[in-house]
C-alpha positions as CSV (number, residue, x, y, z in Angstrom):
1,X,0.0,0.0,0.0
2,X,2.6,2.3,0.8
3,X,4.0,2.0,-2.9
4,X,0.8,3.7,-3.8
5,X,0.6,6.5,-1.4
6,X,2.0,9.0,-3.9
7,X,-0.9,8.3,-6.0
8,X,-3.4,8.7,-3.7
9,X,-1.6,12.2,-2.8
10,X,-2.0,13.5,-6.5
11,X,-5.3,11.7,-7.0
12,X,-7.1,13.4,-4.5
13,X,-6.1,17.0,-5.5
14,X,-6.8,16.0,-8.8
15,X,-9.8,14.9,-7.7
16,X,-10.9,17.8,-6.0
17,X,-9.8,20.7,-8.8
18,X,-11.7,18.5,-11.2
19,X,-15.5,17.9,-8.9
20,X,-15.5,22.1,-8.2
21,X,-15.7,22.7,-11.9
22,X,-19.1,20.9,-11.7
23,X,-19.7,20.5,-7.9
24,X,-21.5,24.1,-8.1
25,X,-23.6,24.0,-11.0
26,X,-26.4,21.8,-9.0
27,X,-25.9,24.4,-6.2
28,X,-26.5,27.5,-8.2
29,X,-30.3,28.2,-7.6
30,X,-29.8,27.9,-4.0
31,X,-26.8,30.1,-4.4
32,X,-28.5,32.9,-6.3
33,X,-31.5,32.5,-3.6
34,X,-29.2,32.5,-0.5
35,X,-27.0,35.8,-1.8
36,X,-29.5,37.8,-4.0
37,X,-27.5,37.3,-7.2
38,X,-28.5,37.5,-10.9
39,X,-27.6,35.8,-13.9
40,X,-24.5,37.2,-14.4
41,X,-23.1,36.5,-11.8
42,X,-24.5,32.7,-11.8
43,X,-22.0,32.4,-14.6
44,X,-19.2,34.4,-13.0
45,X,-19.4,31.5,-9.9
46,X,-18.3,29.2,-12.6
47,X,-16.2,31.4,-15.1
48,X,-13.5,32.8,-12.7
49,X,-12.7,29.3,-11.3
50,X,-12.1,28.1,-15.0
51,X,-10.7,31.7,-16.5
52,X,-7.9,31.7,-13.7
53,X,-7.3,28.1,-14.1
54,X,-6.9,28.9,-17.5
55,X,-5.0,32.1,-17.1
56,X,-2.3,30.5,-14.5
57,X,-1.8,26.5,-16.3
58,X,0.8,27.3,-18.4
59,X,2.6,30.0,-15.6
60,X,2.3,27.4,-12.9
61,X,4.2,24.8,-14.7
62,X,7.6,27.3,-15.2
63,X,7.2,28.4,-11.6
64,X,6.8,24.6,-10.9
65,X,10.3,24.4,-12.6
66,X,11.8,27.3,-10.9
67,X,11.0,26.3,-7.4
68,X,10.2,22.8,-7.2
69,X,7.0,20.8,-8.0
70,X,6.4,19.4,-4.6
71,X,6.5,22.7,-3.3
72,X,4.0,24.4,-5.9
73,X,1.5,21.5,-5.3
74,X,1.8,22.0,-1.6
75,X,0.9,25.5,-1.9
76,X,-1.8,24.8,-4.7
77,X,-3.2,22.5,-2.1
78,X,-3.1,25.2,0.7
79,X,-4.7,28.0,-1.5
80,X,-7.4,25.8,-2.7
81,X,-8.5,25.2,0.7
82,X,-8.6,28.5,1.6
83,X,-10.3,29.7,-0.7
84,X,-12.7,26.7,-0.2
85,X,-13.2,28.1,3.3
86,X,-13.9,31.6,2.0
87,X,-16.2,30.8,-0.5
88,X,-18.7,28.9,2.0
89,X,-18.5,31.4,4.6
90,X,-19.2,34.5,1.5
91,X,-21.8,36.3,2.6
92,X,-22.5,38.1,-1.1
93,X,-22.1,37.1,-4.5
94,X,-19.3,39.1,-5.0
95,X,-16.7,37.6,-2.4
96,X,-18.0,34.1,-4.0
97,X,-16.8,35.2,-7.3
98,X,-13.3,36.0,-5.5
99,X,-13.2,32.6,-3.7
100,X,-13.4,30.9,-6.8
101,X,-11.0,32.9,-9.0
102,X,-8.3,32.0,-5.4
103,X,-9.7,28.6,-5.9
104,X,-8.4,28.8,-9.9
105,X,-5.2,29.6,-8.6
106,X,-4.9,26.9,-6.2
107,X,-6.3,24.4,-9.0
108,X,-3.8,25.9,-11.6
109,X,-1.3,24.5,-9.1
110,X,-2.1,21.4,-8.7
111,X,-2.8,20.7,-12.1
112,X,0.6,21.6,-13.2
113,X,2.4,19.2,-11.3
114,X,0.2,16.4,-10.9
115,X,1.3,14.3,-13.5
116,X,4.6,15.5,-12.9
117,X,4.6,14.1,-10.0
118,X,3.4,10.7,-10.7
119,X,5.8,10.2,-13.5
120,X,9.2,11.0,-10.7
121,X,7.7,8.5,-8.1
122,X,7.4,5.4,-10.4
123,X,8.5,3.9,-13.4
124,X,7.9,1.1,-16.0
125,X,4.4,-1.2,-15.4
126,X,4.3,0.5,-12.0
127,X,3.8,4.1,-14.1
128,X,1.6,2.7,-16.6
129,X,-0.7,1.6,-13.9
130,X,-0.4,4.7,-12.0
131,X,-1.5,6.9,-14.9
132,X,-4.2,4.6,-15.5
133,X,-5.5,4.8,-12.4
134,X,-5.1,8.9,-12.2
135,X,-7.1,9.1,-16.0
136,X,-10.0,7.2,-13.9
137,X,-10.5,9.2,-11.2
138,X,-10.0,12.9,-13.5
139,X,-12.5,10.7,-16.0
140,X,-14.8,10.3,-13.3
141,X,-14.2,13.9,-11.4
142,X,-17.2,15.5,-13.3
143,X,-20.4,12.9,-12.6
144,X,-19.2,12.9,-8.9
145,X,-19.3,16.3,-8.3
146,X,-22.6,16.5,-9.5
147,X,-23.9,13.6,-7.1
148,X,-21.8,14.9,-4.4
149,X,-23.1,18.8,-4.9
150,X,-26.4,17.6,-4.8
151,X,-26.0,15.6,-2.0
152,X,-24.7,18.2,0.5
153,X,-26.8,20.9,-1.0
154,X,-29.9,18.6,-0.5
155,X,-28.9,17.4,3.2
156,X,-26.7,19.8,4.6
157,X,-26.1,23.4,1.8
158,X,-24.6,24.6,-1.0
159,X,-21.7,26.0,1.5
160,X,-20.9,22.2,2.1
161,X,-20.0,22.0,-1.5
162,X,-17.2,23.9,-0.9
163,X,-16.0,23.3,2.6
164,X,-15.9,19.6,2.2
165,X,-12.1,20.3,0.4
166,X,-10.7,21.3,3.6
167,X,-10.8,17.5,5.2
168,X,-9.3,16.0,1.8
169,X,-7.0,19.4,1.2
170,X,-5.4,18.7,4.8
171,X,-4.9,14.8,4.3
172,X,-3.5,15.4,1.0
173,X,-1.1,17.8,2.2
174,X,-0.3,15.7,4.9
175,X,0.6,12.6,2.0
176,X,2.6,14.9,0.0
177,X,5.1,16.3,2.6
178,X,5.5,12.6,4.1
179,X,5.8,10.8,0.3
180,X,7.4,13.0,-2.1
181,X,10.9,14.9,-1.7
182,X,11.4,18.1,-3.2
183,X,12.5,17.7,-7.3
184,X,16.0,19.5,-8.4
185,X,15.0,23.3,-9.0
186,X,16.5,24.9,-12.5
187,X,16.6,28.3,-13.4
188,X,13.4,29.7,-14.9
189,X,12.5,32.9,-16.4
190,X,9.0,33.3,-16.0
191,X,6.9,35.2,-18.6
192,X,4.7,37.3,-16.8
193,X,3.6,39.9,-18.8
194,X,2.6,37.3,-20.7
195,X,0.6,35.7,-17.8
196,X,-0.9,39.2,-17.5
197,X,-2.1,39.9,-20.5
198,X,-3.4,36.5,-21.4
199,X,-5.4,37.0,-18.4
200,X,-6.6,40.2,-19.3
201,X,-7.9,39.4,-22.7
202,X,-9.6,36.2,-21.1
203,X,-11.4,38.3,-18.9
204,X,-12.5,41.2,-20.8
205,X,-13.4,39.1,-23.8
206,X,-15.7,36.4,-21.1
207,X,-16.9,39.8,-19.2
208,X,-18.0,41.4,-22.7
209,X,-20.0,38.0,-24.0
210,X,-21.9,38.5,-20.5
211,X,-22.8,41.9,-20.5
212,X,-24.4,41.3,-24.5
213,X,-26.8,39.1,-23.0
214,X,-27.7,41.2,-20.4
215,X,-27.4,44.9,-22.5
216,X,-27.6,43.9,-26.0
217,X,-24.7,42.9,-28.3
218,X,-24.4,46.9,-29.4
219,X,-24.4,47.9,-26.1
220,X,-21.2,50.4,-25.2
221,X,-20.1,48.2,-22.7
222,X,-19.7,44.6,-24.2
223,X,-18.6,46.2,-27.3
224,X,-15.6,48.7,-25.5
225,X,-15.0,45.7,-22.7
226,X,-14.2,43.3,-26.1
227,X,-12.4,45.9,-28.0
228,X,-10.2,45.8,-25.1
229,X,-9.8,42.2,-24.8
230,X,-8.6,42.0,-28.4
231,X,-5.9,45.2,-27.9
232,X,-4.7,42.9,-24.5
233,X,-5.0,39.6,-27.0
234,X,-2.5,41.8,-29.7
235,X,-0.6,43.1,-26.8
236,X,-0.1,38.8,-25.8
237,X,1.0,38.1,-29.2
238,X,3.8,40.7,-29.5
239,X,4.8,39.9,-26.2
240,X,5.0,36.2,-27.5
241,X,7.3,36.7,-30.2
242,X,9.5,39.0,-28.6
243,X,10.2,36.7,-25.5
244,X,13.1,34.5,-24.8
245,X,11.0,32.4,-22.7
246,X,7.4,33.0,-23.7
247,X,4.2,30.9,-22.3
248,X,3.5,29.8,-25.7
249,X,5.3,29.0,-28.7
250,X,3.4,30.6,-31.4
251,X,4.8,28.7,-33.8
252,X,3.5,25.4,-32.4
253,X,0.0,26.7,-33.9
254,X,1.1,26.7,-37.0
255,X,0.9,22.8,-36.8
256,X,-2.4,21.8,-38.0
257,X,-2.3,18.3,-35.9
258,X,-1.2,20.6,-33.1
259,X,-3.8,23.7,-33.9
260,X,-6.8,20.8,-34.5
261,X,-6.0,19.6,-31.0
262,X,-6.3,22.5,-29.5
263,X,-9.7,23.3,-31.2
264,X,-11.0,20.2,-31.0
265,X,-10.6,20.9,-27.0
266,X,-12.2,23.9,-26.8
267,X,-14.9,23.1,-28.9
268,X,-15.3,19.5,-26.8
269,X,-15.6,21.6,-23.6
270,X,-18.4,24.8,-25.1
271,X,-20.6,22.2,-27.2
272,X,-20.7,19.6,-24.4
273,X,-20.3,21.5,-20.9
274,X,-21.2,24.7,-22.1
275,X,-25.0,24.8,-21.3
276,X,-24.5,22.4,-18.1
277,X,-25.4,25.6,-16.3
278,X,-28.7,26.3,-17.9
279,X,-29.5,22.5,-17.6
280,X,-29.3,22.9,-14.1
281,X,-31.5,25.7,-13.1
282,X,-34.0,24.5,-15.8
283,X,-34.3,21.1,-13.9
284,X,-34.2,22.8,-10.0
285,X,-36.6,26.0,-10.9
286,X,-39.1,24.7,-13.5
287,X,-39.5,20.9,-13.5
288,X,-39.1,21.4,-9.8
289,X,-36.2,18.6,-9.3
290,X,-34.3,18.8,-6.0
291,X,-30.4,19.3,-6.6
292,X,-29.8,15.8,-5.9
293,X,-31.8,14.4,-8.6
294,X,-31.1,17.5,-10.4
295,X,-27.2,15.8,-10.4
296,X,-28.5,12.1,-11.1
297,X,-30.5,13.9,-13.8
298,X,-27.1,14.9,-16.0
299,X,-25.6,11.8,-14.6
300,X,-26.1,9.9,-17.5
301,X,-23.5,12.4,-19.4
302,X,-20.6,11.6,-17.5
303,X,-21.4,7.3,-17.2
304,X,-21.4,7.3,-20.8
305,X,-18.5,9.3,-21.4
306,X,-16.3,7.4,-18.8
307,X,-17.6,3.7,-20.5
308,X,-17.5,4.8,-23.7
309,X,-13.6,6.3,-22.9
310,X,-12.3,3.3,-21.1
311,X,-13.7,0.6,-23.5
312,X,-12.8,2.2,-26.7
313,X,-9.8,3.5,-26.1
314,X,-7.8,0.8,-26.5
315,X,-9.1,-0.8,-29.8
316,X,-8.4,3.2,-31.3
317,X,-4.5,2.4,-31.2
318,X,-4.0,2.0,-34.8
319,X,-7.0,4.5,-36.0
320,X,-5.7,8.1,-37.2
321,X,-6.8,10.3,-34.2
322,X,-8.9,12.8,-37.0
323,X,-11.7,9.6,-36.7
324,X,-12.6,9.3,-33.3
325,X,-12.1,13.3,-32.5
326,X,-14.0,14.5,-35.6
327,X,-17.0,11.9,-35.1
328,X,-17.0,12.8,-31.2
329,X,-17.1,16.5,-31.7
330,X,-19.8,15.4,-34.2
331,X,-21.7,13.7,-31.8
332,X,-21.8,16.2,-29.6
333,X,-23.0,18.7,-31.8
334,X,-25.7,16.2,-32.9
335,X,-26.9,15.8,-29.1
336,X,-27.1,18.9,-28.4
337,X,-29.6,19.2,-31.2
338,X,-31.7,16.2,-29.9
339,X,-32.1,18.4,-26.8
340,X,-34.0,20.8,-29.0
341,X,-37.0,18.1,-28.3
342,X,-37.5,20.4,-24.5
343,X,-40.7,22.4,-24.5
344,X,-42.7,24.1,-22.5
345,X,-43.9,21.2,-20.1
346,X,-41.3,19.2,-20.9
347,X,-40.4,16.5,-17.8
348,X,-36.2,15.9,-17.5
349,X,-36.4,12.9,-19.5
350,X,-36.6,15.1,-22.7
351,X,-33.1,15.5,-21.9
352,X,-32.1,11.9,-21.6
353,X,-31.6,11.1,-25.7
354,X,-29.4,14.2,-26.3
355,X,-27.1,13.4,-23.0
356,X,-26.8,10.2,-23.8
357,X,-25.2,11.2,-27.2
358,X,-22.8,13.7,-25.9
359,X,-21.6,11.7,-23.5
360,X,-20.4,9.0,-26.7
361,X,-19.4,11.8,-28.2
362,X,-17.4,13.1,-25.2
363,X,-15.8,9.7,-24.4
364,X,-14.6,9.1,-28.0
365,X,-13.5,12.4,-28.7
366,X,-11.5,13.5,-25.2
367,X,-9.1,10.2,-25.5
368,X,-7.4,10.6,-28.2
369,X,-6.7,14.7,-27.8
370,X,-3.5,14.3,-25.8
371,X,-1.9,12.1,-28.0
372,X,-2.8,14.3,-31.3
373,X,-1.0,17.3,-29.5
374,X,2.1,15.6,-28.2
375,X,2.8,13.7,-31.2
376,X,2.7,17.0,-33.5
377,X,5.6,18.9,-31.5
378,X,9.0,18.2,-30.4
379,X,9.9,16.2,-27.4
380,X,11.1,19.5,-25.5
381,X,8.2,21.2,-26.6
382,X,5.4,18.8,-25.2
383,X,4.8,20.4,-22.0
384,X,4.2,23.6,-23.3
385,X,1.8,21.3,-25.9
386,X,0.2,19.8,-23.0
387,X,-0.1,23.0,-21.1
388,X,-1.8,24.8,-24.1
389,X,-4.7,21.6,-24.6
390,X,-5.5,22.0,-21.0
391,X,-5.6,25.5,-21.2
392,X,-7.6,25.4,-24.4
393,X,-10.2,23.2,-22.4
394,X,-10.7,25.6,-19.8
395,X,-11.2,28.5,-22.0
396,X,-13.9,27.0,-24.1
397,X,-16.1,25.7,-20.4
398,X,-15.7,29.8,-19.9
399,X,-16.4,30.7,-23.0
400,X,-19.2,28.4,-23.6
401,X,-20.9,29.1,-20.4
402,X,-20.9,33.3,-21.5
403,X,-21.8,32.9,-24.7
404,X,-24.4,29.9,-24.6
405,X,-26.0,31.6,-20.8
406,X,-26.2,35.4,-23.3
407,X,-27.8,33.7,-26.0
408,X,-30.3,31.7,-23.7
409,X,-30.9,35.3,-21.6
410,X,-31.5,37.4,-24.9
411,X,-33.8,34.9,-26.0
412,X,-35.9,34.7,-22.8
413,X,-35.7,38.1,-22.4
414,X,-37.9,38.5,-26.0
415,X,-40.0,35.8,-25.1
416,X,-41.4,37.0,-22.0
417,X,-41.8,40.6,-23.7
418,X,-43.8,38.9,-26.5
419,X,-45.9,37.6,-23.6
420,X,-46.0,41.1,-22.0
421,X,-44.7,40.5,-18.8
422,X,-43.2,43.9,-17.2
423,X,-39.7,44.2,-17.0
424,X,-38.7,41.3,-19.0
425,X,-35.1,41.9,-18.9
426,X,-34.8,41.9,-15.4
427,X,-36.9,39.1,-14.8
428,X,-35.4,37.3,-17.6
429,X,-32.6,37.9,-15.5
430,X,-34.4,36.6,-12.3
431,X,-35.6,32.9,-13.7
432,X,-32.5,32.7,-15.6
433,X,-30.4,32.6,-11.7
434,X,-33.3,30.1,-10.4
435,X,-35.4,33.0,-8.9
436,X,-38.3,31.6,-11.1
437,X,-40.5,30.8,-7.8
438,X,-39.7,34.4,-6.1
439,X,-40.9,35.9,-9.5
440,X,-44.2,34.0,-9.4
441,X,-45.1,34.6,-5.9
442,X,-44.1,38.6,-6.3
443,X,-47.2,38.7,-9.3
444,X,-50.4,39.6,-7.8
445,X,-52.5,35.8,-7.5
446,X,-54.3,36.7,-10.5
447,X,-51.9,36.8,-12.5
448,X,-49.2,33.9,-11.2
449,X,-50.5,31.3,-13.8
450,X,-49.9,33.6,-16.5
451,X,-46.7,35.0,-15.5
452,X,-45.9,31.1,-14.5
453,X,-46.4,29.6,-18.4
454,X,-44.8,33.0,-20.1
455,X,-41.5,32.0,-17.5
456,X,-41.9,28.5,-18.8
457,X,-42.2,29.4,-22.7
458,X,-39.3,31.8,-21.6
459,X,-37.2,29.1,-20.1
460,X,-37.3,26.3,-23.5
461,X,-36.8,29.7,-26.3
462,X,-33.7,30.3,-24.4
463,X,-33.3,26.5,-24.2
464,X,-33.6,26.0,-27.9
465,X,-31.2,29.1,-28.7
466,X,-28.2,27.8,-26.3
467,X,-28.6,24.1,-27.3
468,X,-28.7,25.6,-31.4
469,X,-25.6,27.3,-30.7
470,X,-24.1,24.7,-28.7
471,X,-24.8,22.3,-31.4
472,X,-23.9,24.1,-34.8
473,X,-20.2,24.8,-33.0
474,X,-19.7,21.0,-32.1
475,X,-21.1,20.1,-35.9
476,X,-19.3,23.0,-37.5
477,X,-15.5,22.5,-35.3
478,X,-15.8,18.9,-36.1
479,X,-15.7,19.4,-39.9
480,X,-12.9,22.1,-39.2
481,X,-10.5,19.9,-36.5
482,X,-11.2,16.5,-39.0
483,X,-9.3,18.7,-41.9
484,X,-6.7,19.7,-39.5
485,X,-6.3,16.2,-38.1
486,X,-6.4,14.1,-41.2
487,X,-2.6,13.5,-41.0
488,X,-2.2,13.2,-37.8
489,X,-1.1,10.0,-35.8
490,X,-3.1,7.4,-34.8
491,X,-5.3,7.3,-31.8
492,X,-2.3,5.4,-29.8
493,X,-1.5,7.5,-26.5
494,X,2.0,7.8,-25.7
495,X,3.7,7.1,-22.7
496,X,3.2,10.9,-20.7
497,X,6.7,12.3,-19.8
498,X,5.8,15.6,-18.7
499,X,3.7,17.4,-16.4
500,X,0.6,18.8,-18.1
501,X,1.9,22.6,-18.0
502,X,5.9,21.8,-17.1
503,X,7.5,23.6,-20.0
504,X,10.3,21.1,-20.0
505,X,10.9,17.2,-18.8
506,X,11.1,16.6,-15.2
507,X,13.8,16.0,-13.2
C-alpha cells in the first residue's frame, strides 16, 4: 500500500480541482436564492474558477520548474482550501466570485504538477498503472461532483460543497510532505507579462459576451470591454514573439495536428459543458427537481463518457486520431440538437436522448486529444503542448458558459416581452439565476398562472437558442479539427513524460 501512497496524494487534489468545476452548478439556484444574485453572476461562480485556471496553467508549470513541484503542489493545495473556506462562509455574490477565482489559482497549481509528479515516483508497469488509475479518477471527477453537490446541498447546503475540500486538502497535504521529496529546481525565467495579459484578454473578452446578454450585443459596454480584450490579446501576441521564454510558442499553432487539438478541445468543452449551467436551473426552478436528482438527472452524461472512454480506447490504437475526434465533436454537436426536443412542459427525460449522445461523443472524442497534441511537437516542446490543450479546455467551459448563458438570456428576455410581462429583462434575468418561484409569488394571485407559463415558454426559447448554438459549433468544429487532423497519428497514447503545463521534462 505504501508503494501507492503517492498516487493517492495527486489523486485526490486532482480529484478535487476536477469535482468544483461541476460541484457548483447543481448548487447555483440555491446560491443565487441564499446571496440575492442574478444571472450574471451565476455564470461568473463558474467562469472565474475556470478563466484563472486557464490564465495560470501554463505559468504554474515554469514556476513549478523554478522552485520545485512538490512545493508548488503544496501550496496549490493550501490556497485551494482557503479559498474553499472563503467561499462557503461569503456572505455576497461578489466575495463568491473571489473565492473561486483563489480557488483557480490553487487548482492551476495542482494541475501543473500532478502528473509530474506521478511520472518521478514510479516507473515502468508501475507508471503505466499509475496513470491509468489517475485518468480514472480525473475521467470520473465531473459525474461525482454532481452527485456529491447535490447531495450536500440537499442534506446539509450549497456551503458544504465547498468546505468539504478542507478535510481531503489537509490529508492530502499531509501525504505529499511525508511521500514526495522536493524535485531539483532549475533556473526559470517566468513570462509574466505574458501571464498578464493572457489574463486580461480572457477576462475582458468572457466579461464582454456577459454583458451582451444582459445589455444587448451593441451595447457600449460589451462592445468597449471586447475591444479591449482583443488590444490585451495583440498586446499577448507581440509579447510572445519577442520573449526568450514566452508561455506559448506561437509557432507550435502553426501545426495543423497541433492547432486541431487545440480546437477540438475547446470546442469539446463549449458544445458539451457549455449549457451544463442552464441545464441545471432549468431542472431545480421549472421541473421542480431537488439538486440531488437534479445531479443524477445529468448523470447519465458523464457514465457514458467514462464507459465509452475506457472501452474504446484501446481498440483506437491503430485508428488516425482525425476519426474518433472528428466523429466525437460530431456527436456532440448532434446531441445537443436532440435536446432541442425540450418544450414548455417538458419533464427531464426530454433531456435523456441528447445526453446520452454527448456523452459517446465526449468519451470518444477526449481520449485521443492528448496524444494528437504531443505527437505534432518536439519532445522538448510537449509540455508547453500539454499545457496549451489544458488551457484550451478551460477557456472554451468559460467561454461556452458566456456565450451559450447570453444567447439563452436574450432569448428569454424576448420571449417574455412577447408575452407582456413587465420588465422582461430583469426578470429574464431573475428565472434565468433560479429565482423563477420568487418571481411568481411577487405577481399579484391573479396573474401567477400567466406569469408562470410565459417563465416556462421563456425558459425552453432560451433553451432552444443555447442548445442551437451549442450544437452548430460541435457540428461546424468537427468538420474544421477533422481537416486539421487528417494526418495526424493514430489514436495510440503515448507514454506521458511531462507534467501537463511543465514547459520542460522533469527531473
Amino acid at each position: 500500500m505504501r508503494k501507492w501512497t503517492p498516487l493517492l496524494a495527486v489523486c485526490m487534489g486532482t480529484f478535487m480541482l476536477l469535482i468544483d468545476i461541476t460541484i457548483v452548478n447543481v448548487a447555483l439556484p440555491d446560491i443565487t436564492s441564499d446571496l440575492q444574485a442574478d444571472f450574471s453572476h451565476v455564470q461568473w461562480v463558474i467562469d472565474s474558477y475556470a478563466l484563472s485556471l486557464a490564465a495560470l496553467l501554463l505559468g504554474a508549470g515554469g514556476l513549478a520548474d523554478a522552485i520545485g513541484r512538490r512545493r508548488v503542489y503544496v501550496a496549490g493545495l493550501t490556497i485551494f482550501a482557503a479559498a474553499s473556506v472563503a467561499c462557503g462562509l461569503a456572505q455576497d455574490v461578489d466575495t463568491l466570485i473571489a473565492g473561486r477565482a483563489v480557488q483557480g489559482i490553487g487548482g492551476a497549481a495542482m494541475f501543473a504538477t500532478t502528473v509530474a509528479l506521478i511520472n518521478v515516483s514510479y516507473e515502468g508497469r508501475d507508471r503505466a498503472t499509475a496513470f491509468g488509475l489517475w485518468g480514472a479518477v480525473s475521467g470520473a471527477g465531473a459525474g461525482a461532483g454532481l452527485v456529491i453537490g447535490g447531495i450536500l446541498t440537499d442534506l446539509l447546503s450549497w456551503r458544504w460543497a465547498f468546505w468539504v475540500n478542507l478535510p481531503v486538502s489537509v490529508l492530502a497535504v499531509v501525504l505529499t510532505l511525508m511521500v514526495f521529496t522536493e524535485t531539483a529546481r532549475r533556473r526559470v525565467r517566468l513570462d509574466v507579462p505574458g501571464m498578464l495579459t493572457f489574463t486580461a484578454a480572457a477576462a475582458l473578452v468572457t466579461y464582454a459576451i456577459i454583458e451582451a446578454g444582459e445589455q444587448g450585443w451593441t451595447a457600449r459596454v460589451p462592445v468597449l470591454t471586447a475591444l479591449g480584450g482583443l488590444l490585451a490579446l495583440a498586446l499577448f501576441v507581440v509579447l510572445q514573439r519577442r520573449s526568450e521564454n514566452p508561455l506559448i510558442d506561437l509557432g507550435l499553432l502553426a501545426r495543423p495536428v497541433f492547432a486541431g487539438a487545440v480546437l477540438a478541445a475547446a470546442v469539446l468543452s463549449c458544445a458539451a459543458f457549455g449549457s451544463s449551467v442552464l441545464i441545471s436551473i432549468w431542472l431545480q426552478s421549472v421541473v421542480d427537481l431537488s439538486p440531488l436528482t437534479a445531479g443524477l438527472a445529468l448523470l447519465p452524461l458523464s457514465l457514458v463518457s467514462f464507459a465509452v472512454s475506457g472501452g474504446l480506447s484501446s481498440r483506437l490504437h491503430h485508428v488516425p486520431v482525425a476519426r474518433p475526434i472528428g466523429a466525437g465533436l460530431f456527436l456532440i454537436g448532434c446531441g445537443s440538437l436532440l435536446m432541442l426536443l425540450v418544450q414548455p412542459g417538458s419533464s427531464w427525460t426530454a433531456l435523456l436522448p441528447g445526453l446520452l449522445v454527448v456523452g459517446l461523443g465526449v468519451g470518444l472524442a477526449a481520449p485521443p486529444l492528448t496524444s494528437a497534441a504531443l505527437s505534432s511537437v518536439p519532445l522538448q516542446r510537449s509540455g508547453m503542448a500539454s499545457g496549451v490543450l489544458n488551457t484550451s479546455r478551460q477557456l472554451g467551459t468559460a467561454f461556452g458558459v458566456a456565450i451559450l448563458g447570453s444567447v439563452f438570456t436574450s432569448l428569454a428576455a424576448d420571449t417574455l416581452a412577447d408575452n407582456k410581462v413587465p420588465a422582461a429583462s430583469d426578470v429574464a434575468s431573475a428565472v434565468s439565476g433560479g429565482q423563477t418561484h420568487t418571481v411568481i409569488q411577487a405577481v399579484p394571485a391573479g396573474q401567477q398562472a400567466q406569469v408562470e407559463q410565459a417563465i416556462h415558454e421563456a425558459f425552453a426559447s432560451g433553451l432552444h437558442g443555447a442548445f442551437l448554438v451549442a450544437g452548430l459549433v460541435g457540428i461546424v468544429g468537427a468538420a474544421i479539427a477533422f481537416a486539421l487532423l487528417r494526418k495526424g497519428p493514430t489514436a495510440e497514447e503515448p507514454e506521458p513524460t511531462v507534467g501537463p503545463t511543465a514547459q520542460s521534462e522533469p527531473a
